[in-house]
C-alpha positions as CSV (number, residue, x, y, z in Angstrom):
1,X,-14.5,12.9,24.4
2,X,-10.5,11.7,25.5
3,X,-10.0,8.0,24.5
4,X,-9.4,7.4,28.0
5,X,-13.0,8.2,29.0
6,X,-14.0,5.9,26.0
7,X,-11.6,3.2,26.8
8,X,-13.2,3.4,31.1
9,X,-17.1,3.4,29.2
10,X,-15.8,0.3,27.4
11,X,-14.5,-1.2,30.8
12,X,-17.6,-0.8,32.2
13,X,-19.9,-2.1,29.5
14,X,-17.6,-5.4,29.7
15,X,-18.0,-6.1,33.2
16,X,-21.6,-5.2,33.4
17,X,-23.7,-8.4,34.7
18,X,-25.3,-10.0,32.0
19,X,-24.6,-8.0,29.3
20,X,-22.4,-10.2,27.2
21,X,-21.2,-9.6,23.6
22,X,-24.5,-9.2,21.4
23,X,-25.8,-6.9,24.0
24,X,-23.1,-4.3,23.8
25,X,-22.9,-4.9,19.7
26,X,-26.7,-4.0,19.8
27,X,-26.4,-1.1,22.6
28,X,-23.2,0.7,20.2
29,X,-25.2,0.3,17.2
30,X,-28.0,2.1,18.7
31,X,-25.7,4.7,20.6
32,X,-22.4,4.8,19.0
33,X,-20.1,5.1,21.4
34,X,-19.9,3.0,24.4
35,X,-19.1,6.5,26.5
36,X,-22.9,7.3,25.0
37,X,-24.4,3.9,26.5
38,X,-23.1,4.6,30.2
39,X,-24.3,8.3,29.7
40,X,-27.5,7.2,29.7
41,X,-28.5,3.3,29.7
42,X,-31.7,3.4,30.6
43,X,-33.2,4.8,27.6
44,X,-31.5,2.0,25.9
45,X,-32.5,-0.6,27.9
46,X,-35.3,-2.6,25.8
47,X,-33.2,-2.7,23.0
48,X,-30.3,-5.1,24.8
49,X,-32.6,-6.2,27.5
50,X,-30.6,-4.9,30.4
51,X,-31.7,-5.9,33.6
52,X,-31.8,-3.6,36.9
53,X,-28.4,-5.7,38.0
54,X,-26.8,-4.5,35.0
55,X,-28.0,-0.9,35.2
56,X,-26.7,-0.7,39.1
57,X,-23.7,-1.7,37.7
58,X,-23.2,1.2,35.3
59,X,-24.6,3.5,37.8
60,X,-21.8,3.0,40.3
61,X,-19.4,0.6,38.8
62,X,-16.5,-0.6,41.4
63,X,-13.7,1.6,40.3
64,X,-11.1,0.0,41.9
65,X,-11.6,-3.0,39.5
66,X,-11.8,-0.5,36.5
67,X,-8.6,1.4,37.3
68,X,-7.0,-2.5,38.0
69,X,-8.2,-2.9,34.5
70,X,-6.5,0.7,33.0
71,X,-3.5,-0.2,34.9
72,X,-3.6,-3.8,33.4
73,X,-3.8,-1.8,30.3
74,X,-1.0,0.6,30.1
75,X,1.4,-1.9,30.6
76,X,3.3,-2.7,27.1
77,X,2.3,-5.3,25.0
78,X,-1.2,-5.1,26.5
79,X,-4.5,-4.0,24.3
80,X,-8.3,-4.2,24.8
81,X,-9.3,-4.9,21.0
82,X,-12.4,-3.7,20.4
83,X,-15.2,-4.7,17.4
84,X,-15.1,-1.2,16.2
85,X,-11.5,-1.2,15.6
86,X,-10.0,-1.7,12.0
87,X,-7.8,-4.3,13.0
88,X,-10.2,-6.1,14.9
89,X,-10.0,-10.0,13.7
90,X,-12.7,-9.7,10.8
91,X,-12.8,-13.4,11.1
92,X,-14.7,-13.3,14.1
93,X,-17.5,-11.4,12.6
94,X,-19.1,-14.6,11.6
95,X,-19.1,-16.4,14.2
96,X,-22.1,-17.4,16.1
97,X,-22.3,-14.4,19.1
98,X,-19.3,-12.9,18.0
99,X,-17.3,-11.1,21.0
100,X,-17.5,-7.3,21.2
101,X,-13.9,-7.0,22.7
102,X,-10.8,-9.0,23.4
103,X,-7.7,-8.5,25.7
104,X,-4.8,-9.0,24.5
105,X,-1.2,-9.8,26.0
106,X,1.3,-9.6,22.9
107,X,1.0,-8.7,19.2
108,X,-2.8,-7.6,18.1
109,X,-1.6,-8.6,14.5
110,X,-1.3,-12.4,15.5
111,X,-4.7,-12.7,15.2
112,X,-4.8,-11.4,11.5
113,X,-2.9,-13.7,9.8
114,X,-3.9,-17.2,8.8
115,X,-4.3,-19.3,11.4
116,X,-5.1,-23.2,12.2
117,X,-6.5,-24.5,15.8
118,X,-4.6,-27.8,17.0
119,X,-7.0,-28.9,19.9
120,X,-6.8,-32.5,21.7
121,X,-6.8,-34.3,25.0
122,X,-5.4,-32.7,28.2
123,X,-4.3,-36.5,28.8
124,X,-2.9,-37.1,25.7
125,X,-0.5,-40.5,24.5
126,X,3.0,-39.7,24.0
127,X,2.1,-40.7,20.4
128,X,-0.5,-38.1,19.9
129,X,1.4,-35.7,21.6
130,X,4.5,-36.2,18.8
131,X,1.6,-35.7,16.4
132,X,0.8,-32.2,17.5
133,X,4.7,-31.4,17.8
134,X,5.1,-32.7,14.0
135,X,1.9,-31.0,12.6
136,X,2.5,-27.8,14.7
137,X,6.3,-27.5,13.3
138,X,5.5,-28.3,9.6
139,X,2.5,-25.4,9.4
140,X,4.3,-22.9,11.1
141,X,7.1,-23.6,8.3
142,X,4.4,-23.2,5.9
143,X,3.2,-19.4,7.3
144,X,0.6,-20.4,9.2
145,X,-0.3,-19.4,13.1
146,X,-0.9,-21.7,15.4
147,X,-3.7,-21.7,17.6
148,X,-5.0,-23.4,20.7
149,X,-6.2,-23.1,23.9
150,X,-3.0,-23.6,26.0
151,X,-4.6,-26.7,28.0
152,X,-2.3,-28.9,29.0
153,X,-1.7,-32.1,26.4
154,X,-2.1,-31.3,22.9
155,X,-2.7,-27.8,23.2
156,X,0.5,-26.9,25.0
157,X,2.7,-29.0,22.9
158,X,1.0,-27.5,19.5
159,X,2.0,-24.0,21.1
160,X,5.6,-25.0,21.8
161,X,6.2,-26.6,18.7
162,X,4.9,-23.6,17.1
163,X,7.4,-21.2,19.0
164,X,10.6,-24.1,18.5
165,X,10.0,-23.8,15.1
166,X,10.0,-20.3,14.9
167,X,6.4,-19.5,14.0
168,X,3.8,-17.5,15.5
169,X,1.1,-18.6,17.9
170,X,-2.2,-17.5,18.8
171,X,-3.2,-18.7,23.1
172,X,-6.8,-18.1,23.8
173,X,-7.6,-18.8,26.9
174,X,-10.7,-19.4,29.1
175,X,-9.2,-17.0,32.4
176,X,-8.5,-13.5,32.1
177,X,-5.1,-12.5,30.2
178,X,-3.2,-12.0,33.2
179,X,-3.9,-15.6,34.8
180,X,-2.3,-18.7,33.6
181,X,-3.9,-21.5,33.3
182,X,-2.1,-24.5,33.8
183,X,-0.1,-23.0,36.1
184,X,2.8,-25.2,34.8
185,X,2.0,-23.6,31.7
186,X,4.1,-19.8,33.4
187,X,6.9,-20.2,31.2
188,X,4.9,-20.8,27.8
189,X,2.6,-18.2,28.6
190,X,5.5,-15.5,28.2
191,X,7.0,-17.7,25.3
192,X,3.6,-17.3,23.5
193,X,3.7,-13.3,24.6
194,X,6.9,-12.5,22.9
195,X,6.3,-14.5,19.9
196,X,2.3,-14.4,19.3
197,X,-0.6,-13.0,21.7
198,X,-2.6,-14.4,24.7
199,X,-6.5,-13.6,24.2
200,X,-9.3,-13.4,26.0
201,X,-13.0,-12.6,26.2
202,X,-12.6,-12.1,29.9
203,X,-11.1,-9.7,31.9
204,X,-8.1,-9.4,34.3
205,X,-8.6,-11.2,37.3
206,X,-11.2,-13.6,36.1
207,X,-10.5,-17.3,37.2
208,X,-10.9,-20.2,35.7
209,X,-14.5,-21.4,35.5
210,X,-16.0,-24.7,33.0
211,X,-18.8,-22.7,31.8
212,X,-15.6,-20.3,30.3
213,X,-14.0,-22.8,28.3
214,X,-17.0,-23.3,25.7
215,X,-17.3,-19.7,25.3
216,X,-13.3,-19.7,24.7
217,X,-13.5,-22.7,22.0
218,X,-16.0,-21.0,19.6
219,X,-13.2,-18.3,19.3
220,X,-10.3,-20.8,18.6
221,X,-12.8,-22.6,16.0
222,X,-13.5,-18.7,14.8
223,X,-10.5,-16.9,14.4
224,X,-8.6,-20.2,12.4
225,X,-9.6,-21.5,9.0
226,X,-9.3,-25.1,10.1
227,X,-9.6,-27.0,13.3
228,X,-7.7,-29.9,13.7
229,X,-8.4,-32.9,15.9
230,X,-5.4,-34.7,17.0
231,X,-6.8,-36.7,19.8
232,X,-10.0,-36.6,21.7
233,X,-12.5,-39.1,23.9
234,X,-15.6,-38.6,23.2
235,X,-16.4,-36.0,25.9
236,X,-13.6,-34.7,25.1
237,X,-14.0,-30.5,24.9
238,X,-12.4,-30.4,21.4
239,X,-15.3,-32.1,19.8
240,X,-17.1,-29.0,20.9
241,X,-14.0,-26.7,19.4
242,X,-14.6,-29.0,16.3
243,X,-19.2,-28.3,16.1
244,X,-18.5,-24.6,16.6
245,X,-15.6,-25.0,13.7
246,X,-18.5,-26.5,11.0
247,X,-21.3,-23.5,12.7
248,X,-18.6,-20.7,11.5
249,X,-17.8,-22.4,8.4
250,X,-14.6,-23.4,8.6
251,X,-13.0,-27.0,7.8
252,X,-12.3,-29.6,10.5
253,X,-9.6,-32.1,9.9
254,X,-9.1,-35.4,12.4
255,X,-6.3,-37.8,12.5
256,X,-7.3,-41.7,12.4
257,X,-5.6,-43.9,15.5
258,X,-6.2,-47.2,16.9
259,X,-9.7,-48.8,17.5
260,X,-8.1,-49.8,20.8
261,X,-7.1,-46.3,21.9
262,X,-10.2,-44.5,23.5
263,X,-8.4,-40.9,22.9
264,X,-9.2,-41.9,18.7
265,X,-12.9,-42.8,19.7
266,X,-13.6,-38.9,19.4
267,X,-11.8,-38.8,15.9
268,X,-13.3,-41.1,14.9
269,X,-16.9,-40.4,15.3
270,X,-15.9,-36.5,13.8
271,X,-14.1,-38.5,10.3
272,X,-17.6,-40.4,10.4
273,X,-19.5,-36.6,10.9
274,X,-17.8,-35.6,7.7
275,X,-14.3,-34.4,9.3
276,X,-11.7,-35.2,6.4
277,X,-9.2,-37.4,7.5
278,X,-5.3,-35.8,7.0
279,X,-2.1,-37.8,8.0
280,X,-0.1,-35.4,7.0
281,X,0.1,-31.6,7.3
282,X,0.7,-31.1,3.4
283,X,-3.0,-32.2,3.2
284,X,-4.1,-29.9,5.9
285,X,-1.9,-26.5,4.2
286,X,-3.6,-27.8,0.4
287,X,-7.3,-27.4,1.6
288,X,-6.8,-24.3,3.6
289,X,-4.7,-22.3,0.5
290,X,-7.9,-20.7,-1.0
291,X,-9.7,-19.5,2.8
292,X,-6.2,-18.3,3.4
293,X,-6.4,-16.2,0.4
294,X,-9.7,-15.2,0.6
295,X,-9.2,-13.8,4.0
296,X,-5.6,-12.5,3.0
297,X,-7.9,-10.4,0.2
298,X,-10.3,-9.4,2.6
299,X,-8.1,-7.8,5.3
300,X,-5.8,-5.8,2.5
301,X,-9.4,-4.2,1.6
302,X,-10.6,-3.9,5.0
303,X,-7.1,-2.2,6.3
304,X,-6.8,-0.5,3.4
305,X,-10.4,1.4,3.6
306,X,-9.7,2.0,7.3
307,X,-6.5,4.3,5.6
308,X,-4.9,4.4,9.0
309,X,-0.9,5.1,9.3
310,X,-1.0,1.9,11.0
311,X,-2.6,0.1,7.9
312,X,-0.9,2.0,4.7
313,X,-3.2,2.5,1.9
314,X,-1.0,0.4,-0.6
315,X,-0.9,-3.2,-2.7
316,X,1.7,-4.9,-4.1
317,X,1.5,-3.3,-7.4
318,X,2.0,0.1,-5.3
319,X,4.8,-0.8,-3.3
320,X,7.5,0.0,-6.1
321,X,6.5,3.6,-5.5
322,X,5.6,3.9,-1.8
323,X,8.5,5.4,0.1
324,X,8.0,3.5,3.4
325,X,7.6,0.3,1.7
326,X,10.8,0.7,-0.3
327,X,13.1,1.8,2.7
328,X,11.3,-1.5,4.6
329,X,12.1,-4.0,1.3
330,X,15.8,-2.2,1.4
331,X,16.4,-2.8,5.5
332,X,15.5,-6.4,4.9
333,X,17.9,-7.0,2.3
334,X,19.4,-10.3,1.8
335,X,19.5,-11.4,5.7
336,X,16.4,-11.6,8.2
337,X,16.2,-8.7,10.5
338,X,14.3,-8.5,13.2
339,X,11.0,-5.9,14.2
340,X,13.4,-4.0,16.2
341,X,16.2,-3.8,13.8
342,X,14.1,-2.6,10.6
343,X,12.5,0.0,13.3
344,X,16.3,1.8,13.5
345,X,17.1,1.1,9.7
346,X,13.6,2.7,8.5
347,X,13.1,5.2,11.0
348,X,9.4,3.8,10.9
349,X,7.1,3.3,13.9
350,X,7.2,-0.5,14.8
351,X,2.9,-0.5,14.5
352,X,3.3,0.9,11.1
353,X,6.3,-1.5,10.3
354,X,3.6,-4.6,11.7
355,X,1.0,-3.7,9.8
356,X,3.3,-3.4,7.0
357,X,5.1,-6.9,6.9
358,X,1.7,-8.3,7.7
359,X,-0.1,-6.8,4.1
360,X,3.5,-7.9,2.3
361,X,3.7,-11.7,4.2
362,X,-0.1,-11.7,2.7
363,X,0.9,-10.9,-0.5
364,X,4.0,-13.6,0.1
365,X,6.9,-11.1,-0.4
366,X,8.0,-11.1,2.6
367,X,7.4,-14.5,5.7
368,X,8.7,-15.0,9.1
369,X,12.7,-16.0,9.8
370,X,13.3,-17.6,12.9
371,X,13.6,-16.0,16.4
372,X,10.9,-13.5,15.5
373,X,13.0,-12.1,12.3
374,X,11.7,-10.9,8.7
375,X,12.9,-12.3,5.4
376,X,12.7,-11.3,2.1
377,X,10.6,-14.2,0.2
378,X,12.1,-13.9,-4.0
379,X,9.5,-15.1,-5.8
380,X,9.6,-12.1,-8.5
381,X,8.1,-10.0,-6.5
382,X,8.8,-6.7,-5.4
């Protein structure tokens, strides 16, 4: 079986009416593959409930949507990241009807690291708006990705302060990856590409739609270890970011305003759900330190058992003797370098060299310099 002919099964599946995440999850663990599943669905069919609009579907699929998806995908800096993947954001796998799949525009490896959501109103106050610029810059000093739905409002001024600061940020969005959505939001959209990923649980082509957006907050509330409130109404959609935060475990943090402003109402009533109130972001960074570490330990293990070239087989107390990760540690040196750079210094494949700054910026020997460089992080370790 080529990986293409996987990769075209896996199209399929996706666009299948109906089907949705937990039926494909439950039709691969039955099958295995999802080339298996279109070989032959109907003997599958009770065990994801598939109806007779699905099966047509897989039967003849419209294949000039599939190869508009494969072409979509060969194009660089684009992935479909799939649940049976090693590097698939484990974070996700406890979420309430975790996706089976997610494009990607950008770097995969985004959605690894530690990340916090900065949701709010699309009509946001020029107050809470400086808010999201001030808590946005001081996390993404601290190491931390920032996430959001690239709405307008809070969300696209937590993603630009984010990428002004020189951090990473994570866009998931409720269109496919290739639509942008504000359109004012064009420019951002490729700042977020180059310095962070666009995700999505739809695929290209798909418009904008309101029933998408709910579906698109339980993954910013799932892939971040925090969700943080910094204005909403009370029909506001980030209150709904903010319940699907508390269903995956995760904490929820809200800022306080005025009783007079009706964009604090929805804060409010979260602080008085049990949100803990922060005015700064040093409270925020204190209470996520041990999820961050917890899920720092988790993906070493997990990327480490996969024993891909892409994922070394290595820890920190290893790192003195691995090769690659001695010529990486020597190309950094005393000055940031960038992916690109330590690529021609190390002679190493840039997805190895990813994987590999990701397990050491874990392990905090290494963090992120500005305009998407690497530095060395002296703290006594190697």
């Amino acid at each position: 079986m080529s990986d293409n002919d996987e990769l075209l099964a896996w199209l399929t599946l996706l666009r299948a009416p109906g089907l949705g995440g937990a039926g494909l999850r439950a039709l691969l663990q039955r099958a295995g593959t999802a080339r298996a599943i279109c070989r032959d669905p109907r003997s599958l069919r009770a065990s994801a409930g598939l109806d007779q609009t699905a099966l047509e579907w897989m039967a003849d699929p419209d294949t000039a949507r599939l190869d508009a998806d494969l072409a979509w995908l060969a194009q660089p800096g684009h992935r479909l990241l799939r649940c049976d993947e090693a590097d698939f954001p484990p974070q996700l796998e406890t979420i309430p009807q975790p996706p089976a799949a997610l494009f990607v525009a950008g770097d995969p490896a985004a959605l690894l690291g530690p990340q916090v959501a900065i949701v709010g109103a699309r009509s946001a106050t020029a107050q809470g708006l400086a808010n999201a610029r001030d808590f946005a810059r001081t996390l993404s000093h601290a190491g931390l990705t920032v996430t959001s739905g690239m709405a307008d409002g809070i969300d696209g001024a937590a993603h630009a302060a984010a990428l002004e600061a020189g951090g990473q940020t994570v866009a998931v969005v409720g269109t496919g990856p290739d639509l942008v959505y504000p359109r004012k939001h064009r420019d951002l959209a490729a700042r977020i590409v180059e310095r962070g990923a666009i995700v999505s649980e739809f695929p290209p082509g798909t418009e904008a739609r309101p029933d998408h957006f709910p579906r698109r907050n339980r993954l910013i509330a799932g892939l971040a270890l925090g969700t943080l409130v910094v204005e909403a109404g009370l029909q506001s959609g980030s209150l709904i970011t903010a319940r699907l935060a508390v269903e995956a475990g995760r904490e929820v943090f809200a800022l306080p305003g005025s009783i007079h402003n009706p964009l604090a109402k929805g804060c409010h009533r979260l602080l008085r759900d049990g949100a803990r109130l922060v005015e700064t972001a040093a409270e925020v960074i204190e209470a996520l330190v041990p999820a961050a570490q917890a899920q720092g330990a988790g993906l070493r293990a997990r990327l480490e058992t996969a024993g891909t070239p892409e994922a070394p087989q290595s820890s920190s107390d290893d790192h003195g003797q691995d090769p690659d990760y001695v010529s990486l540690l020597a190309a950094l040196g005393d000055v940031p370098a960038s992916l690109d750079e330590l690529a021609e210094r190390t002679r190493l494949a840039p997805a190895a060299l990813s994987s590999m700054l990701l397990l050491l910026e874990l392990e905090g020997v290494v963090g992120p310099a500005v305009n998407g460089r690497w530095q060395r992080v002296f703290t006594g370790k190697a």
